[in-house]
SEGUZA-844228 format. One record per residue (C-alpha): residue number from 0; chain; x, y, z. Coordinates in nm, 2 decimals, always signed. Layout:
// residues N
REC seq mol     xx     yy     zz
REC NUM   A      X      Y      Z
...
//
This chain:
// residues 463
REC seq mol     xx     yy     zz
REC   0   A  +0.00  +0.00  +0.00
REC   1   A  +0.14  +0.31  -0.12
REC   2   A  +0.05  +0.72  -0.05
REC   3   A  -0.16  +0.70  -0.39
REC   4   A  -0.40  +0.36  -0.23
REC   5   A  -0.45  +0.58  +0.09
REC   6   A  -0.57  +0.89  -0.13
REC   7   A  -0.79  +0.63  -0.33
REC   8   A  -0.92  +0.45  +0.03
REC   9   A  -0.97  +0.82  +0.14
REC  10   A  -1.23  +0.93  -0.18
REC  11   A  -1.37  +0.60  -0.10
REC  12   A  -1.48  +0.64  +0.19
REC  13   A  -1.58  +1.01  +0.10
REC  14   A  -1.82  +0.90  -0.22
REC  15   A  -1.91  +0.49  -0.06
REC  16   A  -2.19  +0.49  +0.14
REC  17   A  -1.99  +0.34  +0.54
REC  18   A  -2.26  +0.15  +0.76
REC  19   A  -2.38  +0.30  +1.06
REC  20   A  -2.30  +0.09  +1.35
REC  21   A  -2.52  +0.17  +1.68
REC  22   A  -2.36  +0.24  +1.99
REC  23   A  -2.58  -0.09  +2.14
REC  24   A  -2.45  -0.29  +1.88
REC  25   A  -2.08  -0.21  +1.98
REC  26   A  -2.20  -0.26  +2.30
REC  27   A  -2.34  -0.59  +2.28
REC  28   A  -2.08  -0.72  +2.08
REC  29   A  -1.80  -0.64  +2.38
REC  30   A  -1.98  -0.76  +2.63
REC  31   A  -2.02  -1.08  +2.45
REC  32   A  -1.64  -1.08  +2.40
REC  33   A  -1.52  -0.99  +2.75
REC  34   A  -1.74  -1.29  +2.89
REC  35   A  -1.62  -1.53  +2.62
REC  36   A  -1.25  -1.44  +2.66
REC  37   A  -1.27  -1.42  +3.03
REC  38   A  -1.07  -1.10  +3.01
REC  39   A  -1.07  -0.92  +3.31
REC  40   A  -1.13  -0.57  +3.22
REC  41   A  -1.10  -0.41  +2.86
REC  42   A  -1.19  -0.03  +2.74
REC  43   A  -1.25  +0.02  +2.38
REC  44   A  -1.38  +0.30  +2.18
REC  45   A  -1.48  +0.32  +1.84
REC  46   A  -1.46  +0.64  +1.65
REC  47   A  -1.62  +0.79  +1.28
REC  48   A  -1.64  +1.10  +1.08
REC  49   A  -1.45  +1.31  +1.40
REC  50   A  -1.71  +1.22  +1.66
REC  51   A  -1.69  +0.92  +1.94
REC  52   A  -1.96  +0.64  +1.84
REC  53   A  -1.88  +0.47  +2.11
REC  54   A  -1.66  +0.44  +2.44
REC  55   A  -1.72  +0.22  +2.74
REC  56   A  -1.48  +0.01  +3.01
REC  57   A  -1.58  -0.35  +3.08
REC  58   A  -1.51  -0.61  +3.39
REC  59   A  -1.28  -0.47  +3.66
REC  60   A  -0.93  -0.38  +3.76
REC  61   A  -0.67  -0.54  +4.00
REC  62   A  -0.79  -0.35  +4.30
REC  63   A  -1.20  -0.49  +4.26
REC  64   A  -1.31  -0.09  +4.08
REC  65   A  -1.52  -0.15  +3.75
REC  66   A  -1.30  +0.01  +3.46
REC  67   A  -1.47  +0.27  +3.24
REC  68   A  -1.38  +0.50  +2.93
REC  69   A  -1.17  +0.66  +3.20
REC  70   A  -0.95  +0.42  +3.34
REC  71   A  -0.57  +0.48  +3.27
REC  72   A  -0.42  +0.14  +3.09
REC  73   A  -0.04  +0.09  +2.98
REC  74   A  -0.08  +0.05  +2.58
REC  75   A  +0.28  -0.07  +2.52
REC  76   A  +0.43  -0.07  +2.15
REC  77   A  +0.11  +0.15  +2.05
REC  78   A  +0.31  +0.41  +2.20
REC  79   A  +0.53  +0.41  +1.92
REC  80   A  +0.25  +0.57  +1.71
REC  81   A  +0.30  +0.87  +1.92
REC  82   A  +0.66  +0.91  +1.90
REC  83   A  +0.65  +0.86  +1.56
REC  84   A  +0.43  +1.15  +1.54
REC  85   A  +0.59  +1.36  +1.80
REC  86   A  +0.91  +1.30  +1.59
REC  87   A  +0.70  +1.45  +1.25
REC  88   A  +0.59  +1.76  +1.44
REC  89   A  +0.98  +1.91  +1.47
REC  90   A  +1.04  +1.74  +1.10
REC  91   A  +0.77  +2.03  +1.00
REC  92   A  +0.91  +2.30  +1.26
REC  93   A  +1.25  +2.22  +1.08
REC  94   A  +1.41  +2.07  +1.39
REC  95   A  +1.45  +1.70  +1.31
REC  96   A  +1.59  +1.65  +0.93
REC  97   A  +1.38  +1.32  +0.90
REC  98   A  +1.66  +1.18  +0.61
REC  99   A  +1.95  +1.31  +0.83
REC 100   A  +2.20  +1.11  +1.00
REC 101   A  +2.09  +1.02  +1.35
REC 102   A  +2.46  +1.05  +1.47
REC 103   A  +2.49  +1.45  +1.39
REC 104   A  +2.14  +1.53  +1.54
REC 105   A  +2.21  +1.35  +1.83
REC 106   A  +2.49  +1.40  +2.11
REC 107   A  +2.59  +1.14  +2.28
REC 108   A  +2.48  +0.88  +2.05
REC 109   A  +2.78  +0.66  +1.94
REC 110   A  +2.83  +0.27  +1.88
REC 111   A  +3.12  +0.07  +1.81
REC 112   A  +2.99  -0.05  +1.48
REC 113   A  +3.12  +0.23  +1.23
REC 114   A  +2.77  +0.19  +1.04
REC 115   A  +2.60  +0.37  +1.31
REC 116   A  +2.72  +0.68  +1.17
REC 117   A  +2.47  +0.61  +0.84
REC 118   A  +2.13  +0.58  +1.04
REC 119   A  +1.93  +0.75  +0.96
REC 120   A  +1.59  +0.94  +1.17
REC 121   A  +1.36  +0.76  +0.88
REC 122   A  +1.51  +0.44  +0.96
REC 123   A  +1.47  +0.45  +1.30
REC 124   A  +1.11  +0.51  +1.26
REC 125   A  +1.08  +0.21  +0.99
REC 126   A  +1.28  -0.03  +1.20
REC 127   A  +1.51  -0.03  +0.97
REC 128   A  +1.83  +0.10  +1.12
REC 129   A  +2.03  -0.20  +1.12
REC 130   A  +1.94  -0.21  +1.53
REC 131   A  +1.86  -0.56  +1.69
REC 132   A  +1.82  -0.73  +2.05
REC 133   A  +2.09  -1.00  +1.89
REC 134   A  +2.32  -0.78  +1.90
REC 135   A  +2.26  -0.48  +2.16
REC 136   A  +2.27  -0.53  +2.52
REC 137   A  +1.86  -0.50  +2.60
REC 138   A  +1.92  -0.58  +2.96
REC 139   A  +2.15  -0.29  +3.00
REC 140   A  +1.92  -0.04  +2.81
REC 141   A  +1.63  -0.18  +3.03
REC 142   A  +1.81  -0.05  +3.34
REC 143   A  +1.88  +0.30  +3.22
REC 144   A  +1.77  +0.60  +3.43
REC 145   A  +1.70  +0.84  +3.18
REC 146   A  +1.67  +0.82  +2.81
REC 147   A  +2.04  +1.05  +2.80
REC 148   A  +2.17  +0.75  +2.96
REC 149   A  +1.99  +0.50  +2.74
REC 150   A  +2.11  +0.65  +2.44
REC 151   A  +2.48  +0.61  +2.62
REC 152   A  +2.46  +0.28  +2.69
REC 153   A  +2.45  +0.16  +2.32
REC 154   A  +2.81  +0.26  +2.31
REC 155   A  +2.95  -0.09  +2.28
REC 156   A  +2.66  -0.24  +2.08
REC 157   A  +2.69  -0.31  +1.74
REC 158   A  +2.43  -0.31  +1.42
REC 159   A  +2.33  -0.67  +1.27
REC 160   A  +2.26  -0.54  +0.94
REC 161   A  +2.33  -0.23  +0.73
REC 162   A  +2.12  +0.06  +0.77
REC 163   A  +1.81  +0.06  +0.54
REC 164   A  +1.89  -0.30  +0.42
REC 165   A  +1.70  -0.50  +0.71
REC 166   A  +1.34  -0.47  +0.85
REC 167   A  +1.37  -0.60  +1.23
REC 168   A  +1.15  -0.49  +1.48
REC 169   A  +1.39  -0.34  +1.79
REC 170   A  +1.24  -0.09  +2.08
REC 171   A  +1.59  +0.08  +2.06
REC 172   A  +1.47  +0.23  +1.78
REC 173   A  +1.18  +0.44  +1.93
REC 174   A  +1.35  +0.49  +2.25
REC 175   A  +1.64  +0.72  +2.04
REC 176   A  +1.33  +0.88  +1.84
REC 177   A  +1.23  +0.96  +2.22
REC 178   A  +1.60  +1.10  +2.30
REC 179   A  +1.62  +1.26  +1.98
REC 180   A  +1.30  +1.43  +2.05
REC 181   A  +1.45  +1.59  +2.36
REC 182   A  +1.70  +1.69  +2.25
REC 183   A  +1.54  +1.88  +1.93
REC 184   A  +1.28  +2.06  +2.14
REC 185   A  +1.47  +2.11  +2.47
REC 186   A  +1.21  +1.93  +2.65
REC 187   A  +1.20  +1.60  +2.82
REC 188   A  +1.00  +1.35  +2.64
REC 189   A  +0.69  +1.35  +2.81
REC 190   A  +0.66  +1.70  +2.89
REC 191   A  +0.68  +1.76  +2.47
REC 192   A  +0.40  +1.52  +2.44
REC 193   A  +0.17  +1.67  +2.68
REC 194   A  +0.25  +2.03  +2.50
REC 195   A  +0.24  +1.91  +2.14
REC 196   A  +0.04  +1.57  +2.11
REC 197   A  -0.13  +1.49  +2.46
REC 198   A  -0.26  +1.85  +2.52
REC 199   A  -0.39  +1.97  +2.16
REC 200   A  -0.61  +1.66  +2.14
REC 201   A  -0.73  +1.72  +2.51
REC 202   A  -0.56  +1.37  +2.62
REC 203   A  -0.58  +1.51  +2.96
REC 204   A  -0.54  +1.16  +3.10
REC 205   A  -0.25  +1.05  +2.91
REC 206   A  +0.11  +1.04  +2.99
REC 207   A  +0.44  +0.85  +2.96
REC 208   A  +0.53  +0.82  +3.34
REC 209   A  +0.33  +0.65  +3.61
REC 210   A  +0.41  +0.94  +3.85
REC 211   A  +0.21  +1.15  +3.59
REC 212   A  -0.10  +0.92  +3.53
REC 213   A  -0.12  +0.60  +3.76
REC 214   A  -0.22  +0.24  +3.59
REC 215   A  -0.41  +0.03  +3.85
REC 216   A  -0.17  -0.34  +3.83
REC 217   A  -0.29  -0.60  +3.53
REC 218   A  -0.33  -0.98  +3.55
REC 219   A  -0.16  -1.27  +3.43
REC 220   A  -0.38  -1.60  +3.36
REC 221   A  -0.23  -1.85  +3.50
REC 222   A  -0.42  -2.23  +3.43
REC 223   A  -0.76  -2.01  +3.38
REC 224   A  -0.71  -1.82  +3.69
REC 225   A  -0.63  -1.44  +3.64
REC 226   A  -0.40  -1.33  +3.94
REC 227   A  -0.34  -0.96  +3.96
REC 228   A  +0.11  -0.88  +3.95
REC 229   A  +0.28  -0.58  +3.94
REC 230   A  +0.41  -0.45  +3.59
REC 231   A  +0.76  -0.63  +3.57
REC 232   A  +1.02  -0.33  +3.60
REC 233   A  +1.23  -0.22  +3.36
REC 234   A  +1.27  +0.17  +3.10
REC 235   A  +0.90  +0.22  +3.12
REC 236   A  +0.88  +0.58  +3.19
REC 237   A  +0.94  +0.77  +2.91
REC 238   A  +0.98  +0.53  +2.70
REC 239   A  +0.93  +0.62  +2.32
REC 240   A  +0.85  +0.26  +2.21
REC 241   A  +0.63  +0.15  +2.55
REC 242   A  +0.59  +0.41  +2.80
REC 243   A  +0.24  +0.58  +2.71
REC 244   A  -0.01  +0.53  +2.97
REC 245   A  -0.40  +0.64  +2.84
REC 246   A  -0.79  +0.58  +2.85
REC 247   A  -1.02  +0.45  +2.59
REC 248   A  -1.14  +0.86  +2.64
REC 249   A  -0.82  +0.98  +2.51
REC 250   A  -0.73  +0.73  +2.25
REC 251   A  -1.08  +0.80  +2.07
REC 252   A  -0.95  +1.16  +2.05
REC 253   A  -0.61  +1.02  +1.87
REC 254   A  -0.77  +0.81  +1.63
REC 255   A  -1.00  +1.15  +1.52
REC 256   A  -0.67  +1.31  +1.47
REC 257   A  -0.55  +1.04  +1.28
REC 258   A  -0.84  +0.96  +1.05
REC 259   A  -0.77  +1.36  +0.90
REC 260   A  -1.05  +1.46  +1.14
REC 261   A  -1.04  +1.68  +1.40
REC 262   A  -0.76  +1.89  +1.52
REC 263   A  -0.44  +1.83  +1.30
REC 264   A  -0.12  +1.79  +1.52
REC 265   A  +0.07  +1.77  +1.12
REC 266   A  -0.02  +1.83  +0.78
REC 267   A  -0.16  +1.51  +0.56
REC 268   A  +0.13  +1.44  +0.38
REC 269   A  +0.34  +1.40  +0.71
REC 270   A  +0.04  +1.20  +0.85
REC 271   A  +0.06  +0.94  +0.50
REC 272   A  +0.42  +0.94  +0.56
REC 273   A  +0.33  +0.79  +0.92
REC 274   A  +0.10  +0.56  +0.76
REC 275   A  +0.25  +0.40  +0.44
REC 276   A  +0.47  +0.09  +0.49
REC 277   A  +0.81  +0.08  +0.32
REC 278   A  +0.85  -0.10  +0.02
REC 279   A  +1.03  -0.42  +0.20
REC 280   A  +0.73  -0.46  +0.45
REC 281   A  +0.39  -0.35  +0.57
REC 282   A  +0.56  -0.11  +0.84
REC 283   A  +0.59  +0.27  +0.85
REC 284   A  +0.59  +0.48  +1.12
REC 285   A  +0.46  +0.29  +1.45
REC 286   A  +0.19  +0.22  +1.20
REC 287   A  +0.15  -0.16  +0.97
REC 288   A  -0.07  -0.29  +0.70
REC 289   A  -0.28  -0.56  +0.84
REC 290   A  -0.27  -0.76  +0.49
REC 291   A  -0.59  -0.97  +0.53
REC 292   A  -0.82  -0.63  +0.63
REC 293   A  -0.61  -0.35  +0.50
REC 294   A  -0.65  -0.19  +0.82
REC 295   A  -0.39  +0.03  +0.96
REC 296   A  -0.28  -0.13  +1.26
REC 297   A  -0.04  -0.15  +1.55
REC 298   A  -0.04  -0.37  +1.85
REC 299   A  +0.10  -0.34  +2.20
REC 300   A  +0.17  -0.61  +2.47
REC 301   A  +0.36  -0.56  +2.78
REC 302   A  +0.35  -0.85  +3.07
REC 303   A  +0.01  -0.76  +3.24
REC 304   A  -0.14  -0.55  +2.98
REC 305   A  -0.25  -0.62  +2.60
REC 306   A  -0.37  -0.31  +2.33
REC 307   A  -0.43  -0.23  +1.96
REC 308   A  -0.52  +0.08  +1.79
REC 309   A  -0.67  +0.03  +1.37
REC 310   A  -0.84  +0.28  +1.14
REC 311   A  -0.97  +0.19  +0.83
REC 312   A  -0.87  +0.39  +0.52
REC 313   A  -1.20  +0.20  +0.38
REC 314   A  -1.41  +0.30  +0.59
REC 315   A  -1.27  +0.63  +0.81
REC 316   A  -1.36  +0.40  +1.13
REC 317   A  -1.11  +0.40  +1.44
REC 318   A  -1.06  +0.15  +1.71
REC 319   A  -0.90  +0.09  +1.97
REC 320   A  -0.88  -0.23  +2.27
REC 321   A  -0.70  -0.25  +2.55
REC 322   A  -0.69  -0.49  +2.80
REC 323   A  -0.54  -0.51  +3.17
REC 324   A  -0.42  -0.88  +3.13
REC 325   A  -0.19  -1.02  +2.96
REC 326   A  -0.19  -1.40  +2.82
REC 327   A  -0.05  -1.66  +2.59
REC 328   A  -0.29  -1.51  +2.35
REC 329   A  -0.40  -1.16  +2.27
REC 330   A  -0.77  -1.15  +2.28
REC 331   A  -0.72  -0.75  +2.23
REC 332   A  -0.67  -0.81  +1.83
REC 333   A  -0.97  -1.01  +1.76
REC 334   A  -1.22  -0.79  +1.96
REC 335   A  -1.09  -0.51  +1.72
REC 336   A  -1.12  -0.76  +1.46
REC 337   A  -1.50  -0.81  +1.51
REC 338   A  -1.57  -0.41  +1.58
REC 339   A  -1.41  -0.43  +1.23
REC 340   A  -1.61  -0.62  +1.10
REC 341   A  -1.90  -0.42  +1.22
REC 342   A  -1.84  -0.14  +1.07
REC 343   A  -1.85  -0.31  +0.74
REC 344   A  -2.18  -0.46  +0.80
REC 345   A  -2.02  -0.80  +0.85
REC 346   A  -2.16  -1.03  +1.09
REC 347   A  -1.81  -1.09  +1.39
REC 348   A  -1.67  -1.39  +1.50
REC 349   A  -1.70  -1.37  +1.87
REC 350   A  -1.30  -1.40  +2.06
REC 351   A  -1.23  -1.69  +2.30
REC 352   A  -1.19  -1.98  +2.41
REC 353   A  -0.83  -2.06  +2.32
REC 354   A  -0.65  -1.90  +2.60
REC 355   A  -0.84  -2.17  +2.82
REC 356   A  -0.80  -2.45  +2.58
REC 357   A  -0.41  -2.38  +2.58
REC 358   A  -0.37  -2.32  +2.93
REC 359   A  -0.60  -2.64  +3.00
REC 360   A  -0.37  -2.87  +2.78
REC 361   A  -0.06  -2.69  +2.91
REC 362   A  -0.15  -2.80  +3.28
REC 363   A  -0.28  -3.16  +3.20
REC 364   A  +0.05  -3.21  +3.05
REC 365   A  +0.18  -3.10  +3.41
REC 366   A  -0.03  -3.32  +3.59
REC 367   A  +0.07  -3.63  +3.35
REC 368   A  +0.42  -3.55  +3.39
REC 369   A  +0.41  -3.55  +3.73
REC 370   A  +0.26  -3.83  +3.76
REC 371   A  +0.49  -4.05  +3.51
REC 372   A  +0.76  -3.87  +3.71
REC 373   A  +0.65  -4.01  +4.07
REC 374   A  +0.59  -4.37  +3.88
REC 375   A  +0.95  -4.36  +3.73
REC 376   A  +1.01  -4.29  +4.13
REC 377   A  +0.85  -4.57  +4.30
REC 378   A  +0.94  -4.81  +4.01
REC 379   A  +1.29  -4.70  +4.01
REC 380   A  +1.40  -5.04  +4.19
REC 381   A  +1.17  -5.29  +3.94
REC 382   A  +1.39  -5.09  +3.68
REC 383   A  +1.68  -5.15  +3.81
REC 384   A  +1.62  -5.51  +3.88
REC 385   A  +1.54  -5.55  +3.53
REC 386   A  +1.97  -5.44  +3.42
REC 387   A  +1.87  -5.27  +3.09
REC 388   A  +2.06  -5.25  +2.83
REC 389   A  +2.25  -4.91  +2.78
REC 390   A  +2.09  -4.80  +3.09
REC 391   A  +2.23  -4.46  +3.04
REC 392   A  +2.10  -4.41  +2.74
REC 393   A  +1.72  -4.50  +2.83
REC 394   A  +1.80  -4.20  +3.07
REC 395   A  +1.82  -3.97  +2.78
REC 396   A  +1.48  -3.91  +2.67
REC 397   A  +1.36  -3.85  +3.07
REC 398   A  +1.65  -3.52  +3.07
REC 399   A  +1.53  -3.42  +2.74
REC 400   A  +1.23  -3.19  +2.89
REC 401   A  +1.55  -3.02  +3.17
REC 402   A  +1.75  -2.93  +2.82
REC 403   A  +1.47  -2.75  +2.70
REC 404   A  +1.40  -2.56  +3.02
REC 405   A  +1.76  -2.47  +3.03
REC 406   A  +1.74  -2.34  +2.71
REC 407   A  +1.34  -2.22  +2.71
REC 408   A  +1.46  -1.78  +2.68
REC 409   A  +1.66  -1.87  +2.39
REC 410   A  +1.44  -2.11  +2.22
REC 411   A  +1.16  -1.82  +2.27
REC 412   A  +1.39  -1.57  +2.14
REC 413   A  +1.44  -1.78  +1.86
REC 414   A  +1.05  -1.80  +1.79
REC 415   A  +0.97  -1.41  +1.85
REC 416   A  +1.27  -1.37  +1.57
REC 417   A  +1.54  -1.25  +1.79
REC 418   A  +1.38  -1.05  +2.04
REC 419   A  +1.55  -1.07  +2.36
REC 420   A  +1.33  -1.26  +2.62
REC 421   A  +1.43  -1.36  +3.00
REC 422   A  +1.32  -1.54  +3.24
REC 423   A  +1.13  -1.31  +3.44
REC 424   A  +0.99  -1.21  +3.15
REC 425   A  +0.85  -1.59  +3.09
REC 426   A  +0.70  -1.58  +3.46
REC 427   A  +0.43  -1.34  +3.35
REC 428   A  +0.23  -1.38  +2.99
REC 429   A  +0.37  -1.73  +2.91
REC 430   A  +0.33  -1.84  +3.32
REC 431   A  +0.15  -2.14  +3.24
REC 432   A  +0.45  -2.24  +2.97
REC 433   A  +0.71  -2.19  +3.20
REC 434   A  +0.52  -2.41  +3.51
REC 435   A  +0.46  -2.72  +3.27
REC 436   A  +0.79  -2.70  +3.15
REC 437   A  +1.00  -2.65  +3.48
REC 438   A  +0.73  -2.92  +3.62
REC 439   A  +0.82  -3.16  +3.31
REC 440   A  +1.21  -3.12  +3.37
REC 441   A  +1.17  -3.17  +3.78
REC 442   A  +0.95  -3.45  +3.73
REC 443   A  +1.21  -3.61  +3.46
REC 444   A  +1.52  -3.53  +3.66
REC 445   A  +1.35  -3.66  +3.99
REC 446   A  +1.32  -3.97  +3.85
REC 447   A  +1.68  -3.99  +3.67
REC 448   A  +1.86  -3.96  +3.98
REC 449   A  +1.65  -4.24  +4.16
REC 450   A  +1.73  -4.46  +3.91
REC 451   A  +2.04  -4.38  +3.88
REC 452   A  +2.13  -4.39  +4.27
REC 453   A  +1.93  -4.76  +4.27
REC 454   A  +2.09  -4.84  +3.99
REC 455   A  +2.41  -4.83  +4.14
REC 456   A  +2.33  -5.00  +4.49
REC 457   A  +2.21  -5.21  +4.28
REC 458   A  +2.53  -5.28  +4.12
REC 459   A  +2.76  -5.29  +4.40
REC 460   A  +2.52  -5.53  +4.58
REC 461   A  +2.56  -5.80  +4.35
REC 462   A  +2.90  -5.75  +4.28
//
């Protein structure tokens, strides 16, 4: 999808007749999902033609109060939507040269890979840089204070691909936009967004720092069961790829502004810019191309929260779910989905039931393997008795769960395509995961080490 299909989508929608959807309907629809989904609380609001059609909170948050329109939620990677667009308004006040190297608008940014110099601000906002959690330390970044000494802590890190010749999806990315966005305006991060993105719109509830705007605590399911946890710590506060905190309220006020509607915060060309994805891949600026809708999309999961913002160059509709627990699946994307769907006069597939199959399956696998594991126990001797051949090697496959446990952050890395995961990050969303596979590998070790000890009495008895 280039500028040219967004101009087409936007006469469209201007000369197509777009189905009315009624705020009831919206409303019916999200009930239906929350109960199906077993989601404890989720705001959404749907927006058209520069007006709110609907916005309502649903279920409750960690601390028993009923969430509403109003209730503050941690949104994640959406937030890179609004750096991306905090970033645009100093490209148009001529303080950010948006095809300028990074290096010479930005002091104190330095690397020890030489291609560093060549980044460029349009390929940070692409995810194109070159940056990547393979080859920057993320768990020193994650400890920073201050987004200064973020930015100084890349100094030893190096690129994993030229810059502009690799799409890979890195936070780093935003978090210098952030940096680079203080340093521009003179401002620190958040108090630029509240002057020039939060405060225009009237987000009056929306910040990037939870001594600004509190989030009540998420949940975590855990075998059905959703137990409310603290956010896990790390560079949340103002953070330019996670740190916006905001209400279903606020965001329908964003997605006015960026439907064209509304108060503009940038002209329309810099808002296409924003919105078309670069030719390698259906990302532009905190913005992709759902390909099977068309829908303009971005998605945000931290560890006890889930969101999504869309708008529809078909249809001039704006959504946006969020959710205050977090899961092996994100229910947050197929509610939008349906509200989607509804505003195309399509009849929605109602969300759930596959975070309780998974999580069902995950702990009968458990409760088998603990139970194979206390029979391997108290037939350890029988076993014995029985001098196998290779008795080592029938060992093997009872360790095999143990080498995948000790390898479980990489092999997740692996899978999420090189983003850097750790452990206490695989105690929150993936919780269930982690207990059936540390429950596997005790069970299997358990039961290697009795035979092996009975094994050897064994041995030394009869010799």
């Amino acid at each position: 999808m280039n500028t040219f299909l967004i101009s087409l989508f936007t006469a469209a929608t201007l000369s197509a007749p777009t189905p009315s959807i009624a705020p009831a309907t919206i409303d019916a629809y999200v009930r239906g999902a929350v109960e199906s989904t077993g989601l404890p609380g989720v705001s959404v609001v749907v927006t058209h033609n520069g007006q709110v059609v609907h916005a309502a909170g649903y279920g409750h948050d960690s601390e028993g109060h009923a969430v509403t329109q109003n209730t503050p939620m941690r949104v994640a990677s959406v937030s890179k939507s609004f750096t991306a667009m905090a970033v645009m308004t100093l490209v148009e006040r001529g303080k950010i040269d948006l095809d300028g190297p990074l290096a010479a608008q930005l002091p104190g940014f330095r690397m020890a890979d030489p291609r560093a110099a060549k980044i460029t601000v349009r390929q940070l906002l692409n995810q194109t840089s070159g940056l990547s959690d393979t080859t920057v330390d993320i768990a020193a970044v994650e400890n920073a204070t201050s987004l200064a000494d973020y930015t100084s802590r890349l100094a030893d890190s190096e690129l994993r691909a030229d810059p502009g010749t690799h799409w890979e999806y890195c936070n780093v990315n935003y978090d210098l936009a952030a940096r680079l966005v203080e340093v521009a305006s003179g401002q620190r991060f958040g108090d630029y967004l509240r002057d020039r993105v939060f405060g225009p719109l009237g987000m009056k509830s929306s910040a990037v720092s939870d001594q600004v705007v509190k989030p009540a605590d998420g949940y975590n399911s855990i075998f059905g069961a959703w137990l409310p946890r603290p956010e896990l710590s790390g560079f949340l506060n103002d953070s330019g790829s996670g740190g916006v905190i905001t209400t279903a309220a606020d965001m329908g006020r964003w997605l006015i502004a960026q439907t064209g509607d509304g108060r503009p915060l940038v002209k329309r060309q810099s808002l296409d810019v924003m919105h078309t994805p670069i030719k390698t891949r259906d990302y532009g600026m905190g913005w992709g191309v759902d390909q099977d809708t068309g829908l303009l999309t971005h998605s945000g999961n931290l560890f006890t929260y889930n969101a999504v913002e869309a708008i529809s160059p078909k249809t001039g509709y704006g959504f946006a779910v969020m959710a205050n627990g977090a899961a092996l699946t994100d229910d947050t994307y197929a509610i939008m989905e349906g509200l989607a769907a509804l505003s195309e006069g399509r009849s929605p597939e109602t969300p759930g039931g596959d975070r309780q199959l998974y999580e069902l399956v995950l702990g009968a696998i458990a409760v088998v393997a603990a139970g194979l594991g206390a029979m391997g126990v108290l037939r350890a001797r029988r076993w014995a008795a029985r001098r196998p051949r290779r008795p080592w090697l029938r060992l093997v496959p009872l360790l095999l769960p143990a080498v995948v446990l000790a390898a479980y952050p990489d092999l997740i890395s692996f899978l999420m395509n090189g983003r850097a995961v750790t452990w206490a990050q695989l105690t929150y969303f993936a919780a269930p995961l982690s207990i059936m596979l540390l429950v596997t590998a005790l069970a299997g070790m358990v039961a290697t080490v009795t035979r092996i000890c009975v094994l050897c009495k064994l041995t030394r008895y009869t010799n």
